[in-house]
C-alpha distance (Angstrom), angle and dihedral (degrees) to the residues before:
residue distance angle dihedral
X1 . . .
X2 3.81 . .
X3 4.01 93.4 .
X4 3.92 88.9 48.6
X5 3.38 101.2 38.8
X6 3.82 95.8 41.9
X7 3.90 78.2 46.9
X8 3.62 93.7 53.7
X9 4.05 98.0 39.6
X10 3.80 81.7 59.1
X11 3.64 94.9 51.4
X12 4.14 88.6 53.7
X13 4.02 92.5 39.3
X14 4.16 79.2 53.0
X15 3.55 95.3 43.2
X16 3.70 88.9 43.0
X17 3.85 93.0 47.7
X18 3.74 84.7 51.9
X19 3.72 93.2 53.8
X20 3.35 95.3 47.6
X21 3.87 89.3 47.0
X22 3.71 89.7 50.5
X23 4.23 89.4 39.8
X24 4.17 84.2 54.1
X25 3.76 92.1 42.0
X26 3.80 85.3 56.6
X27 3.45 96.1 46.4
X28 3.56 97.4 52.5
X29 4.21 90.2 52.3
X30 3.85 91.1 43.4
X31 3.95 86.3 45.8
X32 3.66 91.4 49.1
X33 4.21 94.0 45.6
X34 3.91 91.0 49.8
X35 3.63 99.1 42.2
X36 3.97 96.9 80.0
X37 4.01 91.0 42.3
X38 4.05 92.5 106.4
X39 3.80 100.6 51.9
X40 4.01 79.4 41.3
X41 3.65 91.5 58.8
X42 3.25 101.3 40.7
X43 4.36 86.3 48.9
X44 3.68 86.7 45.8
X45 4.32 102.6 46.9
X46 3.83 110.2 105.3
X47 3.70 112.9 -108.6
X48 4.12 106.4 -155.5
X49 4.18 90.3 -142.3
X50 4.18 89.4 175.4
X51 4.29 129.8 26.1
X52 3.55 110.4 -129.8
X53 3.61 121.0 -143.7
X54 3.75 130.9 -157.2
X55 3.90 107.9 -114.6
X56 3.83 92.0 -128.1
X57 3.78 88.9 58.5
X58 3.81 92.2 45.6
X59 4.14 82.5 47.9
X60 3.90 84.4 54.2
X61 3.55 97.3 52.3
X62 3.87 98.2 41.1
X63 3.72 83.8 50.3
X64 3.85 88.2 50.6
X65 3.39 96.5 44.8
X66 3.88 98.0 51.6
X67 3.61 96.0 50.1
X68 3.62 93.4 54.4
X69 3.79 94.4 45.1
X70 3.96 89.5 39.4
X71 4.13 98.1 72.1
X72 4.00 88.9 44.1
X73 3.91 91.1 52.1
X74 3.64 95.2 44.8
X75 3.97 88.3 52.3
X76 4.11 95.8 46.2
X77 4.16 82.0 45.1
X78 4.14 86.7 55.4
X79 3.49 96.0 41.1
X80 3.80 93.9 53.2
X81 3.87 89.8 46.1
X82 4.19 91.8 54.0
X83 3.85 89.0 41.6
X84 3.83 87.8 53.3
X85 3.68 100.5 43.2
X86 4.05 78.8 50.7
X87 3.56 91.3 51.3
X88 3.47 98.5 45.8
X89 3.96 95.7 44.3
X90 3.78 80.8 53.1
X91 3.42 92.7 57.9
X92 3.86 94.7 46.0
X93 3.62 84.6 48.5
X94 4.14 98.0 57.1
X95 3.89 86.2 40.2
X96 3.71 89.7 59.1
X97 4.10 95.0 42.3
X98 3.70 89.5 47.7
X99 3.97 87.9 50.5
X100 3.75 88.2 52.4
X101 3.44 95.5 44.0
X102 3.94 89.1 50.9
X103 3.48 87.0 56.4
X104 3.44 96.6 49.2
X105 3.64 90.9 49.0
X106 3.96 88.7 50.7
X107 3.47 93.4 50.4
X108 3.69 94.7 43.3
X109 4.19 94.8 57.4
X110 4.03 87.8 48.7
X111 3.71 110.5 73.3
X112 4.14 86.3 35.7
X113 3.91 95.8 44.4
X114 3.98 78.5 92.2
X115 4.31 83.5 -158.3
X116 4.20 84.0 97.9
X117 3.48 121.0 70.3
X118 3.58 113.4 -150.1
X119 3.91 96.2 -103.5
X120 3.97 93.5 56.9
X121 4.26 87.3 51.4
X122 3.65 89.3 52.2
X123 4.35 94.1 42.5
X124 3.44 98.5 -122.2
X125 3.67 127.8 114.9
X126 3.79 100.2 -157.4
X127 4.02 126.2 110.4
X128 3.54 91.9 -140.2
X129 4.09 93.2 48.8
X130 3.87 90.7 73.1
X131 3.64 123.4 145.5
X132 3.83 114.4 -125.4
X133 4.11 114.4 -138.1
X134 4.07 85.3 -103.6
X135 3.64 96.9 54.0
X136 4.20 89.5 43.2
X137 4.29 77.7 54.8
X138 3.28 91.1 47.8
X139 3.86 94.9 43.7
X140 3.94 84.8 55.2
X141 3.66 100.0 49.4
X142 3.35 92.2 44.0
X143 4.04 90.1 54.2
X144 3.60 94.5 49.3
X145 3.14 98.6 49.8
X146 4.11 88.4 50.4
X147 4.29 79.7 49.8
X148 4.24 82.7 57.6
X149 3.10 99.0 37.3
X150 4.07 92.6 55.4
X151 3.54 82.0 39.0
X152 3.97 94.2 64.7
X153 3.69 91.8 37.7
X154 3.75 99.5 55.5
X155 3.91 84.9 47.7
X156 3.68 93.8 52.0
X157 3.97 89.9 50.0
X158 3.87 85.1 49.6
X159 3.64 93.3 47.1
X160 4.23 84.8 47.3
X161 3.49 94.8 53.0
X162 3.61 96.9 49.0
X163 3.82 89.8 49.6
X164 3.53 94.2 56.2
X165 4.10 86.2 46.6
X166 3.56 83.3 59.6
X167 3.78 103.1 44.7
X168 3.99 85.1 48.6
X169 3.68 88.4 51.9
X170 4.11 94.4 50.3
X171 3.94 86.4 45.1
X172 3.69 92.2 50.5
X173 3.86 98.7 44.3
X174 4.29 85.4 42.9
């Protein structure tokens, strides 16, 4: 039993060397497949690049965000109309002065042009239809204050005007 059991130890140590050729063999392949698996996961994890967003909660906050910018508009837009009407009754307002004081200054270079006599200012052609210096003083007051007086009547039709603008406006917006 020596020669066949030394004979059939060697067959397991050979079948055993085998396995454990066949075991390394396996390690080495499964070593070699599993090696690369952390650059692979870190290739292979999901990387969320953009956020999506349902479109009803994009609807909610467009919503949301108009009606809070909506009130603020809508006062900037009325604050630029008043400042413009203020502007432009401004304007009206130094047109009309600077009208008045053309006229004044028109008026004021007459009577001291010294070319006119007296007669020819007053439209009459007569020597005894001359004006006397307090009657030309006169004449002058008298057209200034018909220069102010227009004066304060164009800017009450201005002012009139723009108070009707307004009421229209109020009515509109009501």
């Amino acid at each position: 039993m020596d020669g066949a059991s030394h004979a059939a130890l060697q067959g397991c140590v050979a079948s055993l060397r085998s396995s454990m050729q066949l075991l390394d063999s396996s390690i080495n392949i499964l070593d070699a497949g599993v090696s690369d698996y952390p650059r692979l996961s870190k290739v292979l994890q999901t990387t969320r690049h953009f956020e999506l967003v349902s479109e009803t909660s994009l609807r909610t906050a467009q919503q949301t965000l108009l009606s809070s910018l909506e009130p603020e508009l809508d006062n900037l837009l009325s604050r630029v109309e008043v400042h413009l009407d203020k502007l432009a009754r401004r304007e009206q307002s130094l047109m009309a002065k600077a009208e008045l004081q053309e006229g004044r200054l028109s008026n004021a270079s007459r009577p001291s042009g010294g070319s006119k006599s007296p007669a020819v200012a007053r439209g009459s052609t007569g020597a005894g239809e001359a004006l006397t210096e307090a009657e030309m003083r006169r004449l002058a007051q008298l057209r200034q204050k018909k220069d102010r007086l227009s004066y304060s009547v164009g800017r009450l039709e201005l002012q009139s005007t723009q108070r009707e603008r307004q009421l229209r406006k109020s009515m509109a917006a009501q």
